[in-house]
Every structure is written in structure tokens, then in C-alpha cells.
Backbone as CSV, one residue per row, in Angstrom:
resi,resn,N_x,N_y,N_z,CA_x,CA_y,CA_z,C_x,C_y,C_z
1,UNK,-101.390,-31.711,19.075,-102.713,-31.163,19.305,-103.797,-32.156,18.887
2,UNK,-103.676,-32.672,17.837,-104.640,-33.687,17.151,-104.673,-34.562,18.144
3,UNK,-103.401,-35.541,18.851,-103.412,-36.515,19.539,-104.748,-35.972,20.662
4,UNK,-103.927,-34.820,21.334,-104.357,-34.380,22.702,-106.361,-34.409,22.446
5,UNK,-106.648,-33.965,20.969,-108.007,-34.102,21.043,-109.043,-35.263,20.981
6,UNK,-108.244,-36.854,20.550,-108.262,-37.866,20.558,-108.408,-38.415,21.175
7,UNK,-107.348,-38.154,22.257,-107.554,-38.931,23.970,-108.319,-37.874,24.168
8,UNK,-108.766,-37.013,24.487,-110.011,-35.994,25.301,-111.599,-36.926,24.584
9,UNK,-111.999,-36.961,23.737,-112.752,-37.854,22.865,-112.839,-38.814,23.552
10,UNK,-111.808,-40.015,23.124,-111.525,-40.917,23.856,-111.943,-41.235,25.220
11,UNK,-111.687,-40.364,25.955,-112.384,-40.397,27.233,-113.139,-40.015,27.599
12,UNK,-113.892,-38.848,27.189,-115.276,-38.599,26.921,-116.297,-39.937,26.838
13,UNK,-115.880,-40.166,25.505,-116.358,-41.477,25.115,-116.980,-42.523,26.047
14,UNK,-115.559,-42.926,27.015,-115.679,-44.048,27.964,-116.353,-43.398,28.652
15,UNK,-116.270,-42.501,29.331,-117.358,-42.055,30.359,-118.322,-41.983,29.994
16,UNK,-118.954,-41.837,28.806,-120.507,-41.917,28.668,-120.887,-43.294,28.752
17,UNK,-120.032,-44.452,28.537,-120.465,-45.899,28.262,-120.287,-46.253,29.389
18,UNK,-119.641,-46.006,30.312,-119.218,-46.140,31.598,-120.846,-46.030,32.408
19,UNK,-121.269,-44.622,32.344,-122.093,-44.409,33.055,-123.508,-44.390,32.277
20,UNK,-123.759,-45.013,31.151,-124.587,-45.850,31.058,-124.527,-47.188,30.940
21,UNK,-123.549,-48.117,31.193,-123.477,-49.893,31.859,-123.875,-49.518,33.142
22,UNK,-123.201,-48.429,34.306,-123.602,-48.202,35.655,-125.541,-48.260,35.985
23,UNK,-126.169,-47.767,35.075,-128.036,-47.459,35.091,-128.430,-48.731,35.369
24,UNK,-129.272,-49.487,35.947,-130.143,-49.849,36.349,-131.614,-50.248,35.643
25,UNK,-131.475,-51.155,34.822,-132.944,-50.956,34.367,-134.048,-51.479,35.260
26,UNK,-135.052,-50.688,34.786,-136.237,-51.396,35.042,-136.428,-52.695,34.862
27,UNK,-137.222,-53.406,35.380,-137.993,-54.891,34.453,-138.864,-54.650,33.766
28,UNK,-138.448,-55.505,32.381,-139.283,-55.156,31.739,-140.673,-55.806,31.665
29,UNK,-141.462,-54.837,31.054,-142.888,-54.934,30.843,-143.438,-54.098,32.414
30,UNK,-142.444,-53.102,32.533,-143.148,-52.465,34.018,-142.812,-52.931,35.394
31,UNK,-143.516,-52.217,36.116,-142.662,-52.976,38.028,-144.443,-53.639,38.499
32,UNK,-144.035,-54.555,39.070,-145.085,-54.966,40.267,-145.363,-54.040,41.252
33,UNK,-146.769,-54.218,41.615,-146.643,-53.839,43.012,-145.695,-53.671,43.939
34,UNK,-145.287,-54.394,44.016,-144.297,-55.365,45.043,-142.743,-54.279,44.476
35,UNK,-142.861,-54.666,43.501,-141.109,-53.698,42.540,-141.547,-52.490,43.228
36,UNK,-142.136,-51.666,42.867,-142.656,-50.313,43.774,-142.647,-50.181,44.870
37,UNK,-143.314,-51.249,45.814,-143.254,-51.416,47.546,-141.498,-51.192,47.826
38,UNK,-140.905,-51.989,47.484,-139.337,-52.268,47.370,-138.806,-51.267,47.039
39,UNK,-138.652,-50.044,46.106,-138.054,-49.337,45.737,-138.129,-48.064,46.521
40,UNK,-139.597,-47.954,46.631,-139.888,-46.783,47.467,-139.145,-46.745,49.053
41,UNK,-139.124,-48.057,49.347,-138.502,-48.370,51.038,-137.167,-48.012,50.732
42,UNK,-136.763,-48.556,49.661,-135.507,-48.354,49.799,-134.600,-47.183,49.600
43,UNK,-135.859,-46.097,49.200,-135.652,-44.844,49.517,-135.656,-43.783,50.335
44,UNK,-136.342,-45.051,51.177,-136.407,-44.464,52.722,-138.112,-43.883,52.977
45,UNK,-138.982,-44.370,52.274,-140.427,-43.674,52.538,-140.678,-45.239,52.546
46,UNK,-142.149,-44.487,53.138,-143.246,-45.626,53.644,-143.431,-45.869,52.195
47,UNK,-144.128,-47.272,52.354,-145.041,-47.868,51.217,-146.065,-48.718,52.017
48,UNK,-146.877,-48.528,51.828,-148.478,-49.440,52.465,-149.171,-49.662,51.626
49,UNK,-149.275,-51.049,51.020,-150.319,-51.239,49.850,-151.861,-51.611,50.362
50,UNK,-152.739,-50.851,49.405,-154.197,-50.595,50.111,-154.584,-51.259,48.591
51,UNK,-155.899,-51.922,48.877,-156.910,-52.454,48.355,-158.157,-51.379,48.284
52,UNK,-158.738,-50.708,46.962,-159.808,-50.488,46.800,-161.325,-51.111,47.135
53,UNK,-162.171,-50.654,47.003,-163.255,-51.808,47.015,-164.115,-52.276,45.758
54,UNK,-163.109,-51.959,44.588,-163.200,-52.660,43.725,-162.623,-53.792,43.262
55,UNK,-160.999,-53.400,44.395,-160.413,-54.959,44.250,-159.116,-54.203,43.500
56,UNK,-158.633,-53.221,43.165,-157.540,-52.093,42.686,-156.793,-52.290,43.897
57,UNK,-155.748,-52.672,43.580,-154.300,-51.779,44.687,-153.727,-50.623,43.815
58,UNK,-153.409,-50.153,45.194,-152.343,-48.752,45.239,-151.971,-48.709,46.628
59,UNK,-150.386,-47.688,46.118,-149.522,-47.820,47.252,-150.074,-46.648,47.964
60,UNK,-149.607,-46.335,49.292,-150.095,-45.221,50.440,-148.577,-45.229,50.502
61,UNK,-148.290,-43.733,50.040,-146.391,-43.149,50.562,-146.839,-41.470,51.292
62,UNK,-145.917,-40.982,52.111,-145.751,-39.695,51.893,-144.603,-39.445,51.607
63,UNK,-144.889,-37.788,51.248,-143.366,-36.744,50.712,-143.741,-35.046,51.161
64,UNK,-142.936,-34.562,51.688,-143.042,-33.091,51.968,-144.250,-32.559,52.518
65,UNK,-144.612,-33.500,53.586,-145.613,-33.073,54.462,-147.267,-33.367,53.855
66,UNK,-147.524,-34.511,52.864,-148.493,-34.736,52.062,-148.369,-36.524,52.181
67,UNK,-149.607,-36.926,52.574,-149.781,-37.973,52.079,-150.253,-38.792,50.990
68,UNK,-150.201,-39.748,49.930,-150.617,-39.649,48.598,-150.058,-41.057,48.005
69,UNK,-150.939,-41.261,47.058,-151.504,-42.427,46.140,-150.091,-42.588,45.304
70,UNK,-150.260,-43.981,45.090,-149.602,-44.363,43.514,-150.229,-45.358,42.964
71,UNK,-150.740,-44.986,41.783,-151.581,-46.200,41.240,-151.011,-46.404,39.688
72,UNK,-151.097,-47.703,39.400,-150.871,-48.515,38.247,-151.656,-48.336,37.291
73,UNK,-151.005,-48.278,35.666,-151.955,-48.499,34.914,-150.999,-48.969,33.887
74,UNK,-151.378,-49.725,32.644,-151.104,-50.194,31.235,-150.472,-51.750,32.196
75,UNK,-151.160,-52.754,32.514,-151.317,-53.325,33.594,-151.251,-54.906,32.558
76,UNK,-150.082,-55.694,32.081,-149.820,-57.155,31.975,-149.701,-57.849,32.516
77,UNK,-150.184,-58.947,32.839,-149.178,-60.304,34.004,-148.714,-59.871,34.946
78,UNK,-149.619,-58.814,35.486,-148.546,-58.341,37.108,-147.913,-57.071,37.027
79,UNK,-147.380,-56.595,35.788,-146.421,-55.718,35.424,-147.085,-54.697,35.090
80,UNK,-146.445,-53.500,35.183,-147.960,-51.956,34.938,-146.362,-50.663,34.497
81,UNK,-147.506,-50.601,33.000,-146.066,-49.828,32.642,-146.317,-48.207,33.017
82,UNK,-146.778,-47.783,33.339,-147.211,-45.972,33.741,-147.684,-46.343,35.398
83,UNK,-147.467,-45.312,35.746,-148.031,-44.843,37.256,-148.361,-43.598,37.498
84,UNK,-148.769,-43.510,38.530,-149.885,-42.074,38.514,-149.789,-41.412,40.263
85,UNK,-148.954,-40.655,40.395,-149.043,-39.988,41.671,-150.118,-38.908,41.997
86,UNK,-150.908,-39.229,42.886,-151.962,-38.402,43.352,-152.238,-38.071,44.561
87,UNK,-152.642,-36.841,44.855,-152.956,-36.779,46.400,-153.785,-35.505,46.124
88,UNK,-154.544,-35.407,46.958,-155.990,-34.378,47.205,-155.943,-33.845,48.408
89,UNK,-156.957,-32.587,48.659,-156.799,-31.744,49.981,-157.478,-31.448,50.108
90,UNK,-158.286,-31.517,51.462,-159.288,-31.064,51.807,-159.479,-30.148,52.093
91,UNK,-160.053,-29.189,51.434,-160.149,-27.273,51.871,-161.349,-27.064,51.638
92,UNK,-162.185,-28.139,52.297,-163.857,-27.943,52.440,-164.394,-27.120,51.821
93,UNK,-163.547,-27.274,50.812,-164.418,-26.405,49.258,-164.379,-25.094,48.844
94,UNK,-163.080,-24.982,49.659,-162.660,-23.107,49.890,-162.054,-23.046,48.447
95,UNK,-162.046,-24.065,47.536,-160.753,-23.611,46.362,-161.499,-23.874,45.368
96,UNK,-161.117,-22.800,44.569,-161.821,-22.582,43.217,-160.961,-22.562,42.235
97,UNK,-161.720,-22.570,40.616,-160.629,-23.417,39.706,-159.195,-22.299,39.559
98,UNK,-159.780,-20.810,39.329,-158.997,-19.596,39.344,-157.177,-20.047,39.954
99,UNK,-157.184,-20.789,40.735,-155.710,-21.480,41.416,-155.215,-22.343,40.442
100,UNK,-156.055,-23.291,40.170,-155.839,-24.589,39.053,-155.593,-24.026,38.123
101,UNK,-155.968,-22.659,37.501,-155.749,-22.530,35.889,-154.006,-22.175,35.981
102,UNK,-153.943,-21.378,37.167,-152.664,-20.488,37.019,-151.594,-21.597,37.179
103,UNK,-152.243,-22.756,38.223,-150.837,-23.568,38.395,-150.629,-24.727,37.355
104,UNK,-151.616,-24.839,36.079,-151.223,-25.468,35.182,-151.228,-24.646,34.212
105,UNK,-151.202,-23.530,34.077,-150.435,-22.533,33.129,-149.135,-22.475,33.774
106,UNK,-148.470,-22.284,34.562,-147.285,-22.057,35.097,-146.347,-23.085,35.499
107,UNK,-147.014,-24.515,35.634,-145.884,-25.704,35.901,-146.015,-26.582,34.645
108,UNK,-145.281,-26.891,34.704,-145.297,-27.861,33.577,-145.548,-29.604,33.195
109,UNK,-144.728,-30.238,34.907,-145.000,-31.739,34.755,-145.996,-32.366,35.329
110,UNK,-146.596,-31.693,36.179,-148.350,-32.288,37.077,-148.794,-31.100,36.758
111,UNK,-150.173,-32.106,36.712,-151.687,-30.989,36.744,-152.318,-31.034,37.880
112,UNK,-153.387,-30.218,37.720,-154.076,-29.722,39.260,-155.330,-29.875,38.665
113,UNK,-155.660,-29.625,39.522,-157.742,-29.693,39.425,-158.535,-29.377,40.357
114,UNK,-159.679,-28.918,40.273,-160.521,-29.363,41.283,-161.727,-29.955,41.470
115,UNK,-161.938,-31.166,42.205,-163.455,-31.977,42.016,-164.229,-31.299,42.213
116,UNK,-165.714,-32.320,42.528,-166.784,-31.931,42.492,-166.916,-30.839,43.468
117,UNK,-166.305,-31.026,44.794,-166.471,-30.147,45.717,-165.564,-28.752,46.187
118,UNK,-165.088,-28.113,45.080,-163.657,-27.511,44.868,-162.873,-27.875,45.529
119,UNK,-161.911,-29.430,45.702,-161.192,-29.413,46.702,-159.853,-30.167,45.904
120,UNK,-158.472,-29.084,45.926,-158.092,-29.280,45.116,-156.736,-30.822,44.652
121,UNK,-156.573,-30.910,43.796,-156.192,-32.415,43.572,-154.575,-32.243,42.723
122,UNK,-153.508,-32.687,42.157,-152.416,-32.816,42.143,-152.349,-34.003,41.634
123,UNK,-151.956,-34.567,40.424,-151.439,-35.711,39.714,-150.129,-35.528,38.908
124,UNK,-149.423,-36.494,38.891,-148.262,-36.454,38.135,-148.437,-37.949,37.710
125,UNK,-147.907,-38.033,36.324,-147.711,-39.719,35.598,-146.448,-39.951,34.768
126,UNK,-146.223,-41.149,35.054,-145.030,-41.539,35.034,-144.829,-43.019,33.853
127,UNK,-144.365,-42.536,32.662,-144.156,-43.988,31.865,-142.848,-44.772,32.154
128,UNK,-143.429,-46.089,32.236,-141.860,-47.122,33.028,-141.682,-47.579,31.483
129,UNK,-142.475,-47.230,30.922,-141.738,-48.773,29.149,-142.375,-47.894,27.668
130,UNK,-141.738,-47.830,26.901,-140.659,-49.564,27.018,-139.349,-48.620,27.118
131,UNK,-138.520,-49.552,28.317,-137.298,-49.614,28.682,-137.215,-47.895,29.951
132,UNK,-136.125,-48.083,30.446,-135.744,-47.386,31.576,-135.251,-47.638,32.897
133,UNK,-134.988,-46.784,33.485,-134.370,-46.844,34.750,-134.586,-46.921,35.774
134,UNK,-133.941,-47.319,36.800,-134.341,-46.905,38.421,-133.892,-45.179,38.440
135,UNK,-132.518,-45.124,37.832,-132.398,-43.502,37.958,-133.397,-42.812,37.175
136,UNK,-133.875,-43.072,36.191,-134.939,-42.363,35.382,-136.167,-42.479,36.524
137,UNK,-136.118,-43.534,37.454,-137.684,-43.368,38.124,-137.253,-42.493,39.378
138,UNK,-135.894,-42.325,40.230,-135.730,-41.450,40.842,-135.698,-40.086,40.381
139,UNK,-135.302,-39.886,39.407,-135.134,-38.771,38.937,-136.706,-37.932,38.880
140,UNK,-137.826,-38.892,38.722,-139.255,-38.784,38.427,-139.768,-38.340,39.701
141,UNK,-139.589,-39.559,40.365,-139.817,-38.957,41.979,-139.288,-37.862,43.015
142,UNK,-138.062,-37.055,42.068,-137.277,-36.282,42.565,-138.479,-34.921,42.460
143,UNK,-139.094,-35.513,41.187,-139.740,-33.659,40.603,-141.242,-34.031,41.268
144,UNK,-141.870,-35.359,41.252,-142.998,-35.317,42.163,-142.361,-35.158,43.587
145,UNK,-141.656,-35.052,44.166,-141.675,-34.203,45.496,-141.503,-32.921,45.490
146,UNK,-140.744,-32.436,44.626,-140.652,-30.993,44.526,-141.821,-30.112,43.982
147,UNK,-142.746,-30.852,42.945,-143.954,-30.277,42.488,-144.774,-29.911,43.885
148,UNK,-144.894,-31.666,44.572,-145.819,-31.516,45.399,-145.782,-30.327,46.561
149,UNK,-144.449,-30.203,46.989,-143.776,-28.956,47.834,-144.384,-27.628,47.253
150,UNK,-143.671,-27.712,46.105,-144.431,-25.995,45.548,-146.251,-25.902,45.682
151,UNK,-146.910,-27.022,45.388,-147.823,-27.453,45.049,-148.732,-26.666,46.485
152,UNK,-148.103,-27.018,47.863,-148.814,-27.113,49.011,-148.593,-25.155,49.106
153,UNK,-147.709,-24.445,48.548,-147.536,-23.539,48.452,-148.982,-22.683,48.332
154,UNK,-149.663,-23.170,47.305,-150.513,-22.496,46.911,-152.105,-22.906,47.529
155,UNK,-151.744,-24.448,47.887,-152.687,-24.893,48.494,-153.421,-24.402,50.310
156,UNK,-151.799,-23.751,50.895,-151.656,-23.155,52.485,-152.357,-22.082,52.475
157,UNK,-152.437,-21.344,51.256,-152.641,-19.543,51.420,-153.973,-20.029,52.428
């Protein structure tokens, strides 16, 4: 019996070391532009990097019927350790905060808002460092598509 719980351990064991040598890190000090352009394609979505007219890039992706931002921030030598998924909707001002309170009382990993013109907005942020994954950043992007999905839920009424 002792043995039998040894090797069960035992292999337990390896499989956890197993399938963390398998992960993927990030680079460190954050992804480029460019690391982001690349990753996102290779997930099968668009990436279109746009220039502000301040001279800011951010990427242009969609997901679940929404088109929407990714922008950089904590920003070294190229490298940007947080990112920031955003996308806004135009409901020519039909939306008031009364939606926003309930859906950031009720979700937990993005917030909502609404600007100047009640029109309501959707952010999620994302820390790359120090240290992490490509699966830790899919896994991220798994719940910003699914937020954003529920998200349009409330945004359709």
C-alpha cells in the first residue's frame, strides 16, 4: 500500500513538472507590438496596428461580433508589460449608468462604463510581468471574449 502511494505521488509529481516545462513563456519585460500582432494571428483573428494622432499604437482585433482595441501600457525598450482590451458602442446615448452599476456589481474581471455621452464602454487589463505565459495570455483572452459576449447581452436589449 505504502509503495502503491509512492508511485501515485511519484507520478503526480512528474506530471506537474511535465506540464509546466510544456508552458511557454512570455518575453520578458512584456511583448512588442509586433509579439501581440503575431500571437493574435496565430490565433486566428485579425490584428491591424493603428497609429493614434498622438503617435500611440494599438492593435484593431475582433471577437464575438465586436470590434475592439488593445493598447499597451508599463511600456520599456519596446516591451509593455499590461494591456488593456477595449471596445465602446454606440447607442447614441440611449444607455445610462443604471446598466454599468449592475454589470460591475455582477462580473467580476472587466468593467463597464459610460462616457460623456452615455455610450457604453467595456475594458478588461491584462498584466504580462513579471513572468508568464502564452497559456496564461490565452487563457486571458479566453475570458475577454466571453465577457465581451455576455457583455453585448446587455448592450442589444
Amino acid at each position: 500500500m505504502k509503495h502503491g502511494i509512492l508511485v501515485c505521488a511519484a507520478t503526480l509529481a512528474l506530471a506537474l513538472v511535465s506540464n509546466a516545462a510544456s508552458a511557454k513563456d512570455l518575453p520578458a519585460g512584456g511583448m512588442t507590438i509586433n509579439d501581440l500582432v503575431g500571437w493574435l494571428q496565430g490565433q486566428g483573428y485579425k490584428a491591424e496596428v493603428q497609429t493614434a494622432k498622438d503617435g500611440t499604437k494599438n492593435i484593431y482585433s475582433a471577437a464575438e461580433g465586436s470590434n475592439f482595441h488593445i493598447y499597451q501600457y508599463d511600456c520599456k525598450n519596446g516591451r509593455c508589460g499590461s494591456l488593456q482590451f477595449s471596445v465602446g458602442f454606440d447607442t447614441k446615448g440611449s444607455f445610462g449608468p443604471g446598466p454599468m452599476n449592475d454589470w460591475n456589481r455582477d462580473n467580476r474581471w472587466a468593467r463597464a462604463y459610460v462616457d460623456k455621452v452615455n455610450d457604453p464602454w467595456l475594458e478588461y487589463d491584462v498584466d504580462l510581468t513579471p513572468g508568464g505565459t502564452f497559456e496564461m495570455l490565452n487563457d486571458e483572452f479566453t475570458i475577454w471574449r466571453d465577457t465581451l459576449g455576455r457583455f453585448h447581452k446587455i448592450v442589444d436589449k
